[in-house]
C-alpha positions as CSV (number, residue, x, y, z in Angstrom):
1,X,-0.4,21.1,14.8
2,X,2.0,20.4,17.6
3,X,5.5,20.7,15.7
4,X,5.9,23.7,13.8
5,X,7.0,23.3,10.5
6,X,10.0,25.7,10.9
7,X,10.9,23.6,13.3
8,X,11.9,21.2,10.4
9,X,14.5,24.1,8.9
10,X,17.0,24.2,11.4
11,X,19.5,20.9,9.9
12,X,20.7,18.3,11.8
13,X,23.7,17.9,9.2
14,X,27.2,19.3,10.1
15,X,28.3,19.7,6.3
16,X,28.3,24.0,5.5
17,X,25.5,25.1,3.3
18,X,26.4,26.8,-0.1
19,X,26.8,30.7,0.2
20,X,24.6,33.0,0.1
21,X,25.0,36.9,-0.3
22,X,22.0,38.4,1.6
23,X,21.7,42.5,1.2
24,X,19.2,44.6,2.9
25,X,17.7,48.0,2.2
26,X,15.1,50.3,4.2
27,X,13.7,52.4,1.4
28,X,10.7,54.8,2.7
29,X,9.7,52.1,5.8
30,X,10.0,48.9,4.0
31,X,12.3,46.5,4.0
32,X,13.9,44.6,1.1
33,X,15.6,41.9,1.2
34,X,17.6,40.1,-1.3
35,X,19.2,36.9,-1.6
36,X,21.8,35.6,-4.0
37,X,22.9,31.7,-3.8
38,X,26.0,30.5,-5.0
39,X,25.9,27.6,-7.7
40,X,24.9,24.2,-6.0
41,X,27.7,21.3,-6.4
42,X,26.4,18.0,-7.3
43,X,29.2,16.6,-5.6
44,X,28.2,19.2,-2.4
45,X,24.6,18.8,-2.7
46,X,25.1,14.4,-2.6
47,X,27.3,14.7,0.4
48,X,24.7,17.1,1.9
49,X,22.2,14.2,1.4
50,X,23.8,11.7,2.7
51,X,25.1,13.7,6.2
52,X,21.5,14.8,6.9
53,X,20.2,11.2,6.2
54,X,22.7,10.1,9.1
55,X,22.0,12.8,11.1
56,X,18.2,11.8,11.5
57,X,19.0,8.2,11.9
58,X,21.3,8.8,14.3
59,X,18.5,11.4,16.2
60,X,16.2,8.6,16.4
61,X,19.0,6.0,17.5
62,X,19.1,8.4,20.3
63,X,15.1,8.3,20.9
64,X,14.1,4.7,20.1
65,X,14.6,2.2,24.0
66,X,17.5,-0.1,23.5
67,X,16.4,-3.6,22.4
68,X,19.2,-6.6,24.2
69,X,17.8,-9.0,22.1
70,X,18.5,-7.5,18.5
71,X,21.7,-7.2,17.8
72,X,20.9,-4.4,15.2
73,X,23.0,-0.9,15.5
74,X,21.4,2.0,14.1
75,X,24.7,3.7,14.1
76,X,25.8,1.1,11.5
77,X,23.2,1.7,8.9
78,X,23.9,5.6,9.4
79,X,28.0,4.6,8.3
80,X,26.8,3.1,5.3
81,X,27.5,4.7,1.8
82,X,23.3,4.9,1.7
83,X,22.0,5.6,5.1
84,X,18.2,6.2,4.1
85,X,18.3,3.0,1.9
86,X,19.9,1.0,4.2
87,X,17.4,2.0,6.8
88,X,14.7,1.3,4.6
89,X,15.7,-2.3,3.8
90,X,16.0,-3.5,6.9
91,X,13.5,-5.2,8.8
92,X,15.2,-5.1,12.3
93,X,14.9,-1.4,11.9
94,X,11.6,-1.5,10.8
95,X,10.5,-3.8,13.9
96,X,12.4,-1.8,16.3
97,X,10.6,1.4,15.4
98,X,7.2,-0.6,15.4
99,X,7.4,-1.7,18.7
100,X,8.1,1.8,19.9
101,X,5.2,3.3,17.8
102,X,2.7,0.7,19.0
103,X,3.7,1.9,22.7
104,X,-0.6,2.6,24.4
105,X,0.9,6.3,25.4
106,X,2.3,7.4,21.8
107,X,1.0,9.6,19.4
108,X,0.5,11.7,21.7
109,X,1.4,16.3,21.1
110,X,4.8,15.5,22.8
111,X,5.9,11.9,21.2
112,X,9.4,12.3,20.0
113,X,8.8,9.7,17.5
114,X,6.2,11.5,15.5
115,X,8.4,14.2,15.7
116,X,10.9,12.9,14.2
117,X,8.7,11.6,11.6
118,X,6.9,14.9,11.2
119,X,10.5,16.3,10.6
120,X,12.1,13.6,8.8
121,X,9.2,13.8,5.8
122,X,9.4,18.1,5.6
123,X,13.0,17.4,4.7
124,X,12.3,17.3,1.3
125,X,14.8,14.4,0.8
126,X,12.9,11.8,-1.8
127,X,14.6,9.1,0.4
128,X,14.1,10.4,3.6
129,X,10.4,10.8,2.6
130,X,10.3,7.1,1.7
131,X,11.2,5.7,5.4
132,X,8.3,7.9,6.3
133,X,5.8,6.3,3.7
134,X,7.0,2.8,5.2
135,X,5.8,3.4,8.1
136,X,2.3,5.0,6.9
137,X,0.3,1.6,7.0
138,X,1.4,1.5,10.9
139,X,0.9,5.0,11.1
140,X,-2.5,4.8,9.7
141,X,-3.5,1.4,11.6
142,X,-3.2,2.2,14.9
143,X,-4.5,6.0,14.6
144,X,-7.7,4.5,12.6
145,X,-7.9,1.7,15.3
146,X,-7.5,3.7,18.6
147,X,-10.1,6.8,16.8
148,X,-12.5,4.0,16.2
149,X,-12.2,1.5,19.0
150,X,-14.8,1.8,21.7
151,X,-12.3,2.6,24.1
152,X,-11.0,5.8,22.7
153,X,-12.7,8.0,25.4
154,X,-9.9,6.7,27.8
155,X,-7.3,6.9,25.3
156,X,-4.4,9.9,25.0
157,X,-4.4,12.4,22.4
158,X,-3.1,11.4,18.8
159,X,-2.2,14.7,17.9
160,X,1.5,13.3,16.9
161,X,-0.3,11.1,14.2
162,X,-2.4,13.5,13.2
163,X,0.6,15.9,12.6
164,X,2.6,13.5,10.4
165,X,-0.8,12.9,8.3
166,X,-0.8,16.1,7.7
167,X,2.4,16.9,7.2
168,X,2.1,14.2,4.8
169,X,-1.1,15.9,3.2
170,X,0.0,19.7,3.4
171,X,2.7,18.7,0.8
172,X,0.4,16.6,-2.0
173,X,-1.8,20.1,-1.4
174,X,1.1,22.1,-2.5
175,X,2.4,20.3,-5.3
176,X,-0.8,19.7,-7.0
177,X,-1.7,23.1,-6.8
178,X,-5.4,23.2,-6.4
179,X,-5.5,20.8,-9.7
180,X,-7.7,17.9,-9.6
181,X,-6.4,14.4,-10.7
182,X,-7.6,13.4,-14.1
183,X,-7.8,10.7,-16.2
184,X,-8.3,10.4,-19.6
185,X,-10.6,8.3,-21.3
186,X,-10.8,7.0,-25.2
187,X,-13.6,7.1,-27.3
188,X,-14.3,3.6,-28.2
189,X,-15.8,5.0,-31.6
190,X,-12.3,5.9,-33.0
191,X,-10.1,2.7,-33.9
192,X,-7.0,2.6,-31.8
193,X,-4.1,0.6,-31.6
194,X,-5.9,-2.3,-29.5
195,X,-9.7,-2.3,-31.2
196,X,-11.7,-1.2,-34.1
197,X,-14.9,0.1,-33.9
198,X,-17.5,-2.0,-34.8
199,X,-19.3,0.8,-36.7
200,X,-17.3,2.5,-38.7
201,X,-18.0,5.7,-39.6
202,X,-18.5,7.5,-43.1
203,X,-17.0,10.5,-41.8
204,X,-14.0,10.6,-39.6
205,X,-14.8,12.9,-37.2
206,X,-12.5,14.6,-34.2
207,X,-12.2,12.5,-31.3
208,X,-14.9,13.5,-28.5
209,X,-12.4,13.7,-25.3
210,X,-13.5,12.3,-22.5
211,X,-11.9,13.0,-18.8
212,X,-12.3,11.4,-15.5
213,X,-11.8,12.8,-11.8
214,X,-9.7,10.5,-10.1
215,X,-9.3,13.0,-7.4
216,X,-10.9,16.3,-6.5
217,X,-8.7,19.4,-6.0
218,X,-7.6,19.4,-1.7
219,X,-8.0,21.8,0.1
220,X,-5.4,23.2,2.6
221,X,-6.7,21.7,6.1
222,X,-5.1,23.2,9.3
223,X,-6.2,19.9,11.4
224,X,-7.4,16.6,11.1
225,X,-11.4,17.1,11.5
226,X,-14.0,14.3,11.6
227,X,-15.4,15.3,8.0
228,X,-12.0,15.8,6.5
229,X,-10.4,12.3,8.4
230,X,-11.0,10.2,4.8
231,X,-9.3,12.4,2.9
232,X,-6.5,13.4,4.2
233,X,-5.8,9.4,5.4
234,X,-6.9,8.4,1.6
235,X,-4.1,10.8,0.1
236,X,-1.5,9.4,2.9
237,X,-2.0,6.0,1.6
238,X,-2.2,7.4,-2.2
239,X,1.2,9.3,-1.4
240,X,2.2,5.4,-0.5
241,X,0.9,4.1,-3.7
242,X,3.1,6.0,-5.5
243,X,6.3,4.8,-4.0
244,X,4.8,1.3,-3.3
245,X,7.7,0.0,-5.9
246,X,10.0,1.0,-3.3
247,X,8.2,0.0,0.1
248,X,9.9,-3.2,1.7
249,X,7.4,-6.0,2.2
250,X,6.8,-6.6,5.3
251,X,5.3,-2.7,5.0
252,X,2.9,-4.2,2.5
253,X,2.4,-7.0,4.7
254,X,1.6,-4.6,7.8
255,X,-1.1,-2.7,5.1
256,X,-2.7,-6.1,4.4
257,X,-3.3,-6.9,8.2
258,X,-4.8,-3.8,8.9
259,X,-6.8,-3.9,5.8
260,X,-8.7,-7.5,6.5
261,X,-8.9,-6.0,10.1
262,X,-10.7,-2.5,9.1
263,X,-13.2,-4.4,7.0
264,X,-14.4,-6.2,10.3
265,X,-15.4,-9.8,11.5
266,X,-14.7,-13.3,9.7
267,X,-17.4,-14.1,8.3
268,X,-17.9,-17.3,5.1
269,X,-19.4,-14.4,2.9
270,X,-15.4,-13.9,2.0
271,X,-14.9,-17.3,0.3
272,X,-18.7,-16.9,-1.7
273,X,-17.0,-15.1,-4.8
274,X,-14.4,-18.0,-4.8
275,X,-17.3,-20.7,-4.3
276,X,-19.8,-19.1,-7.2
277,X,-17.4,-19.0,-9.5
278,X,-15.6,-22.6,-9.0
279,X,-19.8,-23.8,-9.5
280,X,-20.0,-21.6,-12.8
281,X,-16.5,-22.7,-14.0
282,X,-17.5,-26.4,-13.3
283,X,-21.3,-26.0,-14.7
284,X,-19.4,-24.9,-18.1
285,X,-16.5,-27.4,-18.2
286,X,-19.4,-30.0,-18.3
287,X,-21.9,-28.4,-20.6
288,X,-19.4,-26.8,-22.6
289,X,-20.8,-23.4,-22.1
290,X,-19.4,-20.2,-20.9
291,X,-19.2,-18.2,-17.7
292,X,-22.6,-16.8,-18.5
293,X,-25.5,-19.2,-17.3
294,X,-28.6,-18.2,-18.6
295,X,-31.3,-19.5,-16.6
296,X,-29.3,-20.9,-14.3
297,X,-29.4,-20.0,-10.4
298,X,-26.0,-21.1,-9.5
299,X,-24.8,-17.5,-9.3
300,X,-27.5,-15.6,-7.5
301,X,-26.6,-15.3,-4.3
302,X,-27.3,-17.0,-0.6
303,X,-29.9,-16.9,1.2
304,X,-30.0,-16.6,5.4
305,X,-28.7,-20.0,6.0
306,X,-25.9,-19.4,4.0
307,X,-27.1,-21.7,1.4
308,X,-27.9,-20.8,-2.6
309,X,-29.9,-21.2,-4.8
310,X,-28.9,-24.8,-6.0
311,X,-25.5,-24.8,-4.7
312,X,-24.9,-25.5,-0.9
313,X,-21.8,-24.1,0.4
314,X,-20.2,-25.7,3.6
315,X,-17.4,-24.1,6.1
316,X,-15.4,-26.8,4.7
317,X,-15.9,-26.6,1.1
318,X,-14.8,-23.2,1.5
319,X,-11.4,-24.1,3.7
320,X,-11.0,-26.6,1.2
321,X,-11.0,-23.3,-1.5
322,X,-8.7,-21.8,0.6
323,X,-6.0,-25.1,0.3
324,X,-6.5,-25.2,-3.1
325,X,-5.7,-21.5,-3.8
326,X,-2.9,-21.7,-1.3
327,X,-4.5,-19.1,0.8
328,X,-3.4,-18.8,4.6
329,X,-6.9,-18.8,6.3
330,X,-7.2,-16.0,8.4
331,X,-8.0,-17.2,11.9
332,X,-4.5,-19.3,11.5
333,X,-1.7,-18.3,13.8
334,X,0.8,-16.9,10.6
335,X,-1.9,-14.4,9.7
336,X,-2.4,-12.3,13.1
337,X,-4.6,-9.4,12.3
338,X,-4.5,-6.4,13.7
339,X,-6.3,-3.3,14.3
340,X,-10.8,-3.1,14.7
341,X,-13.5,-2.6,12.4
342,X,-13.5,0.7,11.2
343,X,-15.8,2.8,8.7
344,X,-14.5,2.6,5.2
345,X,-15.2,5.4,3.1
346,X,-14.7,5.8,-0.7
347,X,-11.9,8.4,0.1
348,X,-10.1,5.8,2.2
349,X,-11.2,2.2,0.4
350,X,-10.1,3.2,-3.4
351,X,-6.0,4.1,-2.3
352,X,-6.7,0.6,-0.6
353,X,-7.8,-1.3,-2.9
354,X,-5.1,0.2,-5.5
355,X,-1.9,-1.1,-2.9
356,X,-3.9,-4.2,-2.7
357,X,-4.3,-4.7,-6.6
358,X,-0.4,-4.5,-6.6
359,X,0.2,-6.7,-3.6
360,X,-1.9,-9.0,-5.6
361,X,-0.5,-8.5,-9.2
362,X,2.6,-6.9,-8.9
363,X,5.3,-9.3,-10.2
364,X,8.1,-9.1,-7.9
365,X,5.6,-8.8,-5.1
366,X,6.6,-12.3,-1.8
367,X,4.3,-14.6,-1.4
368,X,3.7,-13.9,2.1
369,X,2.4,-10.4,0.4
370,X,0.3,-11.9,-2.2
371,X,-1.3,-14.6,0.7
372,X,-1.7,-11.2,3.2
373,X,-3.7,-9.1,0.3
374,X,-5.7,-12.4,-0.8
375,X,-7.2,-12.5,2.7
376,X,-7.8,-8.7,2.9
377,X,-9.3,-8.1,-0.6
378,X,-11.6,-11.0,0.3
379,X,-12.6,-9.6,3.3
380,X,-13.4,-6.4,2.0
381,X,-15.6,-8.3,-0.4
382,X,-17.7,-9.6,2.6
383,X,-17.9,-6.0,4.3
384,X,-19.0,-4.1,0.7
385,X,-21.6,-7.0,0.5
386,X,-23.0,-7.0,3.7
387,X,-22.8,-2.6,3.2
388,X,-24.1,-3.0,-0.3
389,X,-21.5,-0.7,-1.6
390,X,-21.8,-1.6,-6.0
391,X,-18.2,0.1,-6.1
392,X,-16.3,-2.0,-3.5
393,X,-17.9,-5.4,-4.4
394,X,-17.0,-4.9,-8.1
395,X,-13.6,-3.7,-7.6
396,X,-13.2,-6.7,-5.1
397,X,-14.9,-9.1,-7.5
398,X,-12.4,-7.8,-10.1
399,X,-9.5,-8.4,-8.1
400,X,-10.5,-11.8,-6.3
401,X,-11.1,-13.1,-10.1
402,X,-7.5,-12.0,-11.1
403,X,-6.1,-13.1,-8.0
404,X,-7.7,-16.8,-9.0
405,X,-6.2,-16.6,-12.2
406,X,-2.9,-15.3,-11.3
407,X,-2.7,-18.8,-8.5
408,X,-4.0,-21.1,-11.5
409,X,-1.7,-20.1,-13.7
410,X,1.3,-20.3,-11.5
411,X,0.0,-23.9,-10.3
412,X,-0.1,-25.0,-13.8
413,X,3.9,-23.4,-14.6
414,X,4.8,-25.4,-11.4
415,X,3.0,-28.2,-12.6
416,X,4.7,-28.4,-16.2
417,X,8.2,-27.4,-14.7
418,X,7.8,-30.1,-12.3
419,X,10.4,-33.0,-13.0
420,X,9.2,-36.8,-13.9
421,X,8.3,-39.5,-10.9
422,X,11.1,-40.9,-9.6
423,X,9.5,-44.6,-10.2
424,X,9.2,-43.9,-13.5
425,X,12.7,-45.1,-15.6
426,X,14.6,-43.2,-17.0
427,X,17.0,-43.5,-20.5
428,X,20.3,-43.9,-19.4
429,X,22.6,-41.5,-20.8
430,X,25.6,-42.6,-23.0
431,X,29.1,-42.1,-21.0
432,X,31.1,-39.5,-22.4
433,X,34.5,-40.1,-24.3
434,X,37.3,-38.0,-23.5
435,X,39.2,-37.2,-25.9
436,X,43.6,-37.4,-24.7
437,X,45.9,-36.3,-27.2
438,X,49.3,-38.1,-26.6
């Protein structure tokens, strides 16, 4: 790795350390040494937080080009009561910091951006560590973009990246402690809070549990091989799941881009999900059966011409879907994608899909968020059909159907909260009597 990690010990902050007693003994050739610490002070330990999160803003005030037309100060958000906060929430920063990282010479061994990133996250401060996971979709996006593009021969060394990645990755190592990440599942056969079994059992018998690897144990990686690239970008962007509650949102936003661009070209295999299913839930609004057509051939795919079997499906009909979702289409000008086509392995697609699900779902997600993961999750539908992968086109199917739901049913809330036509008349009300006491 270029940057050392003791590199990252030596403080920026100016506010004296608690005491330590050190003592040290040569006893028959070896050396002992001994260290006592003085009780930490919350009080101590806050202000300690809060001078080494405006140290490093103020270190990369010093490194980031001035900008003459943002009128942002850097030096301001350090002076605040919450420097790392008030960093994080503000999308000047964030832009100002993008446009320096998106330079064609950075990520290079000797960028002083990814340095200070590289430092910045091995300070161990939670909200230090959460300006660094802001900026892992752009982190991600253009080191995934310029390993994959077909001009990367000529392009310089991404070592910087790769040494916040695994910076980044080195820590998950060490605090899951060669554990796996599992997941338990419930035996359907014992009733539960939510079901009953359907056979009940004479005997009760003990619960057969039932565990799932959501993650095999890592293994400590010294540098970002070809073979080990998915993983250790998958658990950067799992790392960012985790705090996704906290990530601004034009962060998700930035994810989303580069998602719909990784999963490659435009193509109307995006909108066939949406277009299957508005046939199936039309065929059963007028023949009062379910979602299940039995014998039907409304839901079995299309053929060369893009055409299925019974149901023709136009560019238009599709754009029309789009409107009536209130999707931004793609190729519009609000939507610019960024990044190139990319492989997607399982490693890298299932964090994906998980920050998408909550750019999707999550309640107190923007709109522009929800509109940016609608196009990518659909996208990523059309690449896992076209690479026949069974566990990207259900997880997309899942999340394409919820997304439709979720869009219906705020259509229909705006719908019934929607005031009456203004032609129509109205009851006048009674005027009100005031009551004067002489």
């Amino acid at each position: 790795m270029p940057y050392s990690p003791t590199s990252s010990s030596s403080s920026i902050s100016s506010t004296p350390r608690p005491t330590t007693t050190t003592a040290t003994t040569f006893a028959g050739g070896a050396t002992t040494t001994s260290t006592t610490a003085a009780t930490a002070d919350p009080m101590h330990s806050w202000w300690e937080s809060i001078s080494r999160a405006r140290s490093r803003i103020l270190a990369l005030n010093s490194l980031l080009p001035p900008d003459p037309s943002s009128s942002l100060s850097l030096s301001s958000l350090a002076d605040s009561d919450q420097p790392a906060l008030s960093f994080l929430s503000s999308l000047d920063a964030y832009s100002l910091f993008s446009s320096a990282i998106s330079a064609p010479s950075s990520g290079s061994g000797s960028d002083p951006l990814c340095q200070w990133l590289y430092e910045t996250y091995l300070s161990a401060d939670p909200h230090l560590r959460q300006i660094v996971l802001s900026f892992v979709p752009l982190l991600t996006g253009i080191y995934l973009s310029r390993i994959h593009s077909l001009e990367s021969t000529y392009a310089p060394s991404l070592a910087g990246f790769e040494a916040v990645l695994l910076a980044i990755y080195s820590t998950e190592v060490k605090s899951r402690a060669g554990k796996p990440v599992l997941a338990q599942i419930p035996d359907l056969s014992q009733p539960s809070l939510y079901h009953s079994p359907r056979n009940k059992q004479q005997r009760p018998t003990k619960p057969r549990p039932s565990v799932g690897v959501l993650s095999a144990p890592l293994e400590p990686q010294l540098a970002v091989k070809s073979t080990k690239r998915p993983i250790i970008v998958g658990v950067a962007l799992d790392c960012y799941f985790r705090q996704i509650s906290q990530m601004p949102s034009w962060s998700k936003v930035e994810l989303c881009k580069y998602a719909a661009a990784w999963a490659g070209q435009d193509c109307v295999c995006k909108n066939k999900f949406d277009a299957e299913e508005k046939s199936e839930k039309e065929y059963a609004n007028e023949n009062g059966a379910g979602y299940f057509l039995e014998g039907s051939n409304l839901s079995n795919g299309f053929d060369q011409n893009g055409h299925g079997n019974g149901v023709e499906i136009e560019h238009e009909e599709d754009v029309e879907r789009i409107r009536e979702l209130k999707i931004e289409r793609v190729d519009s000008g609000e939507l610019e994608l960024k990044g190139v086509r990319i492989p997607l392995a399982w490693e890298v697609l299932q964090p994906l899909l998980r920050i998408l699900g909550h750019c999707l779902l999550g309640p107190l997600c923007a709109q522009d968020v929800k509109d940016a993961a609608s196009v990518a999750v659909r996208r990523l539908y059309a690449r896992g059909s076209h690479d026949l992968l069974p566990q990207a086109i259900l997880a997309t199917q899942s999340l394409i159907r919820l997304d439709n739901r979720a869009r219906e049913s705020a259509q229909v809330a705006a719908a019934t909260s929607t005031p009456s036509n203004a032609t129509t008349p109205s009851k006048a009300k009674k005027p009100e009597v005031l009551l004067v006491s002489k």
